[in-house]
C-alpha positions as CSV (number, residue, x, y, z in Angstrom):
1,X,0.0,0.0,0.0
2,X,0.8,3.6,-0.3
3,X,0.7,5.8,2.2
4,X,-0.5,3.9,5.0
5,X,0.6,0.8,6.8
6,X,-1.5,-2.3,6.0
7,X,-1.4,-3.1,10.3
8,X,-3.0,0.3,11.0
9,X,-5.8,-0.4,8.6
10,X,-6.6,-3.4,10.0
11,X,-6.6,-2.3,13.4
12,X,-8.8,1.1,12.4
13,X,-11.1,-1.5,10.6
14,X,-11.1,-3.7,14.0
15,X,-12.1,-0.5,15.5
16,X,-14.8,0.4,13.7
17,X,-16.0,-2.4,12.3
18,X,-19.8,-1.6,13.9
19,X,-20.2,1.7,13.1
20,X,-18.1,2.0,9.5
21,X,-20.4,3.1,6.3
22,X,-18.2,3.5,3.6
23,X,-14.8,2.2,2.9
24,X,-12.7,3.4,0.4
25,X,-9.2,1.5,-0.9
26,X,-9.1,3.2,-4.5
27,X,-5.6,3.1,-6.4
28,X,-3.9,1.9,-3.1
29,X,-1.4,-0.5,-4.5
30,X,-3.2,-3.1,-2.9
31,X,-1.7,-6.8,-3.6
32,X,-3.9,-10.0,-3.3
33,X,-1.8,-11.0,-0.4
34,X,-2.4,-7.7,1.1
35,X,-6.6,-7.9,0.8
36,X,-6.3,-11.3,2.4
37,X,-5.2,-10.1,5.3
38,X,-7.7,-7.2,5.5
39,X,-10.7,-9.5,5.1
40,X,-11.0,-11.1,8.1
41,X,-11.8,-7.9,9.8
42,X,-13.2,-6.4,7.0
43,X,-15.8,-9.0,7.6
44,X,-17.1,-7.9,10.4
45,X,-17.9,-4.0,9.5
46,X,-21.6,-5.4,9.9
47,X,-22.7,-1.4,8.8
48,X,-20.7,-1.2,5.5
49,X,-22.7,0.6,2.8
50,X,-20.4,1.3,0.3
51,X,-16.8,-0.2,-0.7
52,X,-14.7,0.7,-3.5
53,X,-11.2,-1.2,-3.9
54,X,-11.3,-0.3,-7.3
55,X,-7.1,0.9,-9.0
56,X,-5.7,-2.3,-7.3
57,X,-4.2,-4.8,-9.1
58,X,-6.3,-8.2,-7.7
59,X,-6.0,-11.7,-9.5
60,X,-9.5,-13.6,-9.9
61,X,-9.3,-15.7,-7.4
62,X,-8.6,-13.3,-4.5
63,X,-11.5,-11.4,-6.2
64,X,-14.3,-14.0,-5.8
65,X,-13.3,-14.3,-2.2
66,X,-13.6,-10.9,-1.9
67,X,-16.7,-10.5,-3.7
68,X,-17.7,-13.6,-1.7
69,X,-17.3,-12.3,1.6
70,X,-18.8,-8.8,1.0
71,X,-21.9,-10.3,-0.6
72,X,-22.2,-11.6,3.5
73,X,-22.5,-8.1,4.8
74,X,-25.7,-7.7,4.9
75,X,-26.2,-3.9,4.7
76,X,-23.6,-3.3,1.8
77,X,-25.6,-2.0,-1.0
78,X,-23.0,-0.6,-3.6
79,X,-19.6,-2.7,-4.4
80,X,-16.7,-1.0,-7.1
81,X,-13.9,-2.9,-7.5
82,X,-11.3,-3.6,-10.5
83,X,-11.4,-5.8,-13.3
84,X,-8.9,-8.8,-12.3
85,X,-5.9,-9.7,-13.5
86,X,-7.1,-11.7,-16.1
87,X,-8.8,-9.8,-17.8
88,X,-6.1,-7.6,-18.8
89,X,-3.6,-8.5,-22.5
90,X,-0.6,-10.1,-21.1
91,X,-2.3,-9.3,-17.3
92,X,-1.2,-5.7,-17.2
93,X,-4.0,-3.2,-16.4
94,X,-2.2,-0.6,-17.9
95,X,-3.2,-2.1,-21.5
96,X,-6.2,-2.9,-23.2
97,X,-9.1,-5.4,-21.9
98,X,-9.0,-8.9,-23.7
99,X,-11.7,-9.1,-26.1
100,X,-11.7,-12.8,-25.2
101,X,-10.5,-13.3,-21.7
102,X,-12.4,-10.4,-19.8
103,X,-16.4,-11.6,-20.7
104,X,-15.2,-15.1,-19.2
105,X,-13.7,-13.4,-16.2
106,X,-16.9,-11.5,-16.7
107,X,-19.2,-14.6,-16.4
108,X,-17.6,-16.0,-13.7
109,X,-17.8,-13.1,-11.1
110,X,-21.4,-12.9,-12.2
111,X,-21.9,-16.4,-11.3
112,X,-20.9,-15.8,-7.5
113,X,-22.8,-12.9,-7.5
114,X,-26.3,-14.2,-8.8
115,X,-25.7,-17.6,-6.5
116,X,-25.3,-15.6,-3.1
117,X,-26.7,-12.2,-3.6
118,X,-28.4,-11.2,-6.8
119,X,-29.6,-7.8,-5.3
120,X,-25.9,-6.0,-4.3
121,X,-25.2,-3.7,-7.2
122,X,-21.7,-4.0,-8.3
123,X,-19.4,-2.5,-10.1
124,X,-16.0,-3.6,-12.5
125,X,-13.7,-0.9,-13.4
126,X,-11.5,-1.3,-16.0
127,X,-8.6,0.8,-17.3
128,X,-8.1,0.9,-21.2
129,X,-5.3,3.3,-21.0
130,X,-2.9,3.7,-18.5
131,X,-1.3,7.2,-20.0
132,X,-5.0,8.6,-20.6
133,X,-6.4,7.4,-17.5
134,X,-9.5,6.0,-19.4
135,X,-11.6,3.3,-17.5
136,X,-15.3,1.6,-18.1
137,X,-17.8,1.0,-15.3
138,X,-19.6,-2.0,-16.2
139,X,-22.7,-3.2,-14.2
140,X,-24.3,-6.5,-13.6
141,X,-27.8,-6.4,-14.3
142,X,-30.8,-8.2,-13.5
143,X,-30.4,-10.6,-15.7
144,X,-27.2,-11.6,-14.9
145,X,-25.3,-9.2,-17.9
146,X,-22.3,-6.7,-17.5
147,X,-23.8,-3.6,-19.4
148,X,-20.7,-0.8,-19.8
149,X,-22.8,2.0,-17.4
150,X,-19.4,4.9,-18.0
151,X,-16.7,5.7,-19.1
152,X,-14.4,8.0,-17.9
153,X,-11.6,9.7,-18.5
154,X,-9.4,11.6,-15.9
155,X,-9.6,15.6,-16.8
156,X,-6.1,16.5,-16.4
157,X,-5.3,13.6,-18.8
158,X,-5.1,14.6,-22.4
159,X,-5.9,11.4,-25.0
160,X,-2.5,9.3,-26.4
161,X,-2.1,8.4,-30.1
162,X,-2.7,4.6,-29.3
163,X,-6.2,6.0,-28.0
164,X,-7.1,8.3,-30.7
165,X,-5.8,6.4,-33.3
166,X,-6.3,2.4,-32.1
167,X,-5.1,0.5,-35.5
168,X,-1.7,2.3,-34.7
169,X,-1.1,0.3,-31.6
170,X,0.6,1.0,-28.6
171,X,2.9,4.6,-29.9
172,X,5.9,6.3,-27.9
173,X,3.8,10.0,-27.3
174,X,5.7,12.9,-27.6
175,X,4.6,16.4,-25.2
């Protein structure tokens, strides 16, 4: 992690883990070895409304947990968090979402969603350009899809050649 120490979190977590409503871990560096030690007493924050983890670069596996054990809290509502690993060309988030890989990665978070709790409205993030900052928000909807619901691109960001012109592939850009 960044800026903070990953002990301190999980003691502030400990600590208010009955009265926390919204926890946000955006573009923390977190590490799938890192958010299995926060989970246990993430667990517990039994009044967690809201969590975004979204900017972290989480394999598939350490994401179904996750989504796993938030679907368990009962008064979560809204979940953001990244696209994993897999989805990514060569499993870098910094490059483009693969056309084939990510709608199976897709499918399979959907799955542990719809089997334990159909109702949470979640959230996958993806980046498409690293330089631009550009990222989709896809949904899961009722019937069981991942519809794109935004995409966004960070204002202080201005657009690369490989984004503006695609078929050129990845370009060195010159400023």
């Amino acid at each position: 992690m960044k800026s903070f120490n990953l002990e301190t979190l999980q003691v502030l977590l400990d600590k208010l883990a009955s009265i926390l409503e919204t926890l946000v871990l955006e573009n923390c560096d977190i590490t799938d070895s890192q958010l299995l030690v926060i989970l246990p007493p993430l667990s517990h924050c039994s009044q967690l409304k809201t969590f975004s983890c979204y900017g972290n670069h989480i394999s598939l596996g350490i994401l179904q947990v996750l989504l796993h054990e938030c679907t368990r809290l009962s008064q979560l509502t809204h979940g953001l968090y990244p696209a994993p690993l897999e989805s990514y060309e060569s499993r870098i988030p910094a490059k483009f979402v693969h056309p084939e890989k990510f709608p199976q990665v897709c499918a399979k978070l959907a799955q542990v969603l719809t089997d334990i709790r159909p109702s949470l409205r979640v959230q996958i993030c993806t980046y498409s350009c690293d330089w631009c900052m550009v990222c989709q928000l896809y949904m899961l909807e009722p019937n069981g899809k991942w519809e794109v619901t935004e995409k966004y691109r960070y204002p202080s960001r201005i657009r690369c050649n490989s984004c503006v012109n695609p078929l050129l592939g990845d370009c060195i850009f010159f400023m």
